[in-house]
N, C-alpha and C positions, 0 to 999 in steps of 0.2 A: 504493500500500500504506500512505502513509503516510495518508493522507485515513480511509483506511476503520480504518485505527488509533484515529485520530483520533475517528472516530465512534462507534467501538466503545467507546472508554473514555469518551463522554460518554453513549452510551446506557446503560452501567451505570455512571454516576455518575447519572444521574436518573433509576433507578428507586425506589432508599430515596427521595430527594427526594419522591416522588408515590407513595410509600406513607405516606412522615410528613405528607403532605398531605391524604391519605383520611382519618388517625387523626384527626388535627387536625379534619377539617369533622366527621368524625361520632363522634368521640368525646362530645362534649358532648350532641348529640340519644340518646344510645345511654344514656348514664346516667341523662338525664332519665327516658328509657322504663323502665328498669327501676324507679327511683324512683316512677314514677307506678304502674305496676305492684303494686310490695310496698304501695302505701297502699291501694291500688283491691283488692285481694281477700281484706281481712275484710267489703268492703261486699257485694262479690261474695256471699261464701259469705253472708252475713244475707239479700240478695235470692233466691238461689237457695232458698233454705230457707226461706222465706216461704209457698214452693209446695210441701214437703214434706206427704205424706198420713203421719205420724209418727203411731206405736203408741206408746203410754203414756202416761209423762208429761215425758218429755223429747227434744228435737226434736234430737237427735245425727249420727242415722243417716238417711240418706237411703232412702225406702220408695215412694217414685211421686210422680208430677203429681198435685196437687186445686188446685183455686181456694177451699176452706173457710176457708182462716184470711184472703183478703181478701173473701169474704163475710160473714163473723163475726168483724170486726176487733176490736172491743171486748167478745168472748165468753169475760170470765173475770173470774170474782170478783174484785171490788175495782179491776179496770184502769181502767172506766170514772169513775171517781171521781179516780184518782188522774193517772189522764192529762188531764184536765177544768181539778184542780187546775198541774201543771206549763204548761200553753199558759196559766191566768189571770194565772199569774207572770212567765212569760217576756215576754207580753205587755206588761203591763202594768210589769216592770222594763223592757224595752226602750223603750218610749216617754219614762219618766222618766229615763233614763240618759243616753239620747239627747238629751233637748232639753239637760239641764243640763250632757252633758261638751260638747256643743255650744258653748253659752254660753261656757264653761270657756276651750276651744281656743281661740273667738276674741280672749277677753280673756288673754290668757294670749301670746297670737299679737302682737293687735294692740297693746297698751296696755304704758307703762314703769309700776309702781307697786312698793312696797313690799314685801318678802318675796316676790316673783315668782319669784326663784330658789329658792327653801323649797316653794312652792308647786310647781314643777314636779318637785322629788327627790319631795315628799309625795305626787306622784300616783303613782309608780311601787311605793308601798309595797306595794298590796294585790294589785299583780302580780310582785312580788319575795317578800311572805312566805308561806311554804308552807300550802297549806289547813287542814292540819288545826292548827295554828297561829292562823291566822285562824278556823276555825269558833271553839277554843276562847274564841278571847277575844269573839267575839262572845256565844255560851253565857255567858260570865261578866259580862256587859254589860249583859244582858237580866233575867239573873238577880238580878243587884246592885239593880234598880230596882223591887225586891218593896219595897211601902207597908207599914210597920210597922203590926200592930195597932191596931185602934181601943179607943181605952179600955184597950189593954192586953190586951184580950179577944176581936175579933172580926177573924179574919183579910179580910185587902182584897185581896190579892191581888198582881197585878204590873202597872207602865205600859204592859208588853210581856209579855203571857201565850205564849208561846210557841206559835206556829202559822202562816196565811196570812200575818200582818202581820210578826214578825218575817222570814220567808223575805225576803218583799219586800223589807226593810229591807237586810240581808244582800247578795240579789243587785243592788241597786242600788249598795250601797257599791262591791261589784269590778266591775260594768261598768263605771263611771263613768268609771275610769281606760284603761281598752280604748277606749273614746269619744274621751276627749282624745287619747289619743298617734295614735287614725286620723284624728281629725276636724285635729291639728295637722302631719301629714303631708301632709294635703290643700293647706290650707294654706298650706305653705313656699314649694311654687311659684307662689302665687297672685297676679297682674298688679295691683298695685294704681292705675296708672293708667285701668283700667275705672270702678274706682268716681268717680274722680274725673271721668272722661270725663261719665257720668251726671249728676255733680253740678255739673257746669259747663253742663248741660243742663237743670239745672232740677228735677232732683230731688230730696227730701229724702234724710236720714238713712235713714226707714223704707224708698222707694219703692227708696232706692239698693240695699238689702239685698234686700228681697224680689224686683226684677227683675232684679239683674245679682249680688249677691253668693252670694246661696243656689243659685239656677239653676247655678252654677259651682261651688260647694260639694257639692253634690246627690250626687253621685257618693259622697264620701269619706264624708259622714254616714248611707247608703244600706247601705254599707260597713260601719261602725262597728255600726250595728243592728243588721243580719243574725249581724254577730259578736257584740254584746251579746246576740242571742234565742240561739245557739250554747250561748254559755255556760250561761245559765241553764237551758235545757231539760233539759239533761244533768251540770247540777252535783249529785254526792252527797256530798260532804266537807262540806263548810260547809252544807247544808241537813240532812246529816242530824242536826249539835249544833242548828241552832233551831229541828227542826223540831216538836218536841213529838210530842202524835198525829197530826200531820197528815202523808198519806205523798203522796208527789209519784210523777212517775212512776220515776226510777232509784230510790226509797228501794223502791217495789213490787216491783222487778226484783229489788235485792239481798235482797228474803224472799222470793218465789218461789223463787229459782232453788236456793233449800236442799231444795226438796221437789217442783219440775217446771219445767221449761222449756217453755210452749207455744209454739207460733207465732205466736200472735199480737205475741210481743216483736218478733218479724223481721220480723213486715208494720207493727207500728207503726213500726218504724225505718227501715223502706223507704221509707214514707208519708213520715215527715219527712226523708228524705235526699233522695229524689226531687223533691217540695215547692223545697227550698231550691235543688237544681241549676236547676230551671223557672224559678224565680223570677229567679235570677240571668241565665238565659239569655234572660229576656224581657227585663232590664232594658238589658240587653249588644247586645238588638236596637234597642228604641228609642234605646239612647244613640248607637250607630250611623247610627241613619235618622234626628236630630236633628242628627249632625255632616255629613251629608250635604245635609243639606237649606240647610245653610249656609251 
């Protein structure tokens, strides 16, 4: 009797034990789920609603299946112009952002010099002060560099007339620092006896970088891009103070959507959400079947 006593009080002392053991394993997968959940279904309802056959002029209510707004994706005044414009920028900031926060991280990384410490608080400025903040003072930047009359008499204009070129200007300044602080993460952990292994092997400064430092870097600055074209695609604050007449694609969304919402906003944002998932998931495969192969 005393055994089975025995037993009995150890089997209900360890069943809290192996219920706070269930919470404990699946507590953490259980939050993550719901988290990825509440982010994943405003992308939902933009995908679903893509394929809305919507009456009027606002795509609200859900009315049947069509395939019309991803056969006639750029089928609305002004989209195609303005979304032409946004990929030229994001583009094109991205590439310039990227090489130079590149450059940045690694001197910044590898190198002791002067004002280094100034240098790394100053890059977090343009991701610490609040956009519209930053728009204005860039607006007042651009504005400031108006050429005083000639003779007194004939207006010149500005070194920066407000349009493509400013924008670019603008979104290169805040990628730049999104660059450095991924491309300086990359980084941190990085083996520097590789390069040396290299260069005790015979190869320069340049050959050392291009085949064993970048290849290993590749990832982080892959990274940094994707986040710098992020930003820019869908930056309306700060583009809309420089941007003059020039409308990008969120400046075109925020003046439609006063007088109709078509679907084409939802299949264009599906286009570049989906885009960017592939991308990442191709990169995710060969970076995979490159560590395998090694």
């Amino acid at each position: 009797m005393a055994t089975a006593t025995a037993e009995g009080v150890i089997t209900r002392a360890s069943a809290p034990n192996r219920i706070g053991r269930a919470v404990e394993h699946w507590a953490l997968p259980a939050v993550t789920a719901v988290a990825m959940i509440y982010l994943l279904i405003p992308i939902v309802v933009m995908i679903i609603f893509s394929f809305n056959d919507y009456q009027g002029k606002f795509n609200f209510i859900w009315h049947g299946f069509t395939l019309y707004g991803w056969l006639h994706p750029l089928d609305w005044p002004g989209l195609p112009n303005s979304l032409t414009n946004s990929l030229l920028i994001a583009f094109v900031s991205t590439v310039v952002a990227t090489v130079l926060g590149t450059l940045i991280g690694l001197s910044l990384t590898r190198y002791q010099f002067r004002a280094r410490g100034a240098i790394n608080g100053l890059i977090f400025l343009p991701m610490a002060t609040p956009e519209i903040v930053l728009g204005s003072s860039l607006l007042t930047l651009f504005v400031s560099t108006a050429l005083p009359p000639l003779n007194g008499i004939v207006p010149r204009g500005s070194l920066f007339p407000l349009g493509l070129t400013t924008i670019l200007i603008a979104h290169v300044m805040f990628n730049i620092s999104y660059v450095v602080v991924t491309v300086k993460a990359r980084l941190a952990g990085f083996d520097r006896h590789l390069e040396e292994a290299a260069m005790d092997l015979g190869a320069n400064e340049w050959t050392t970088f291009w085949r064993v430092t970048f290849p290993l870097i590749f990832p982080g600055v892959m990274a940094a891009a994707l986040l710098a074209f992020s930003l820019s695609i869908d930056d309306f604050v700060i583009t809309n103070f420089v941007s003059g007449t020039t409308n990008t694609f969120p400046i075109w969304v925020w003046g439609i959507i006063k007088n109709a919402l078509p679907v084409q906003i939802n299949v264009v944002g599906s286009i570049v959400f989906l885009s960017a998932v592939a991308f990442v998931a191709l990169t995710t495969l060969r970076s995979g079947r490159a560590a395998r192969i090694r």
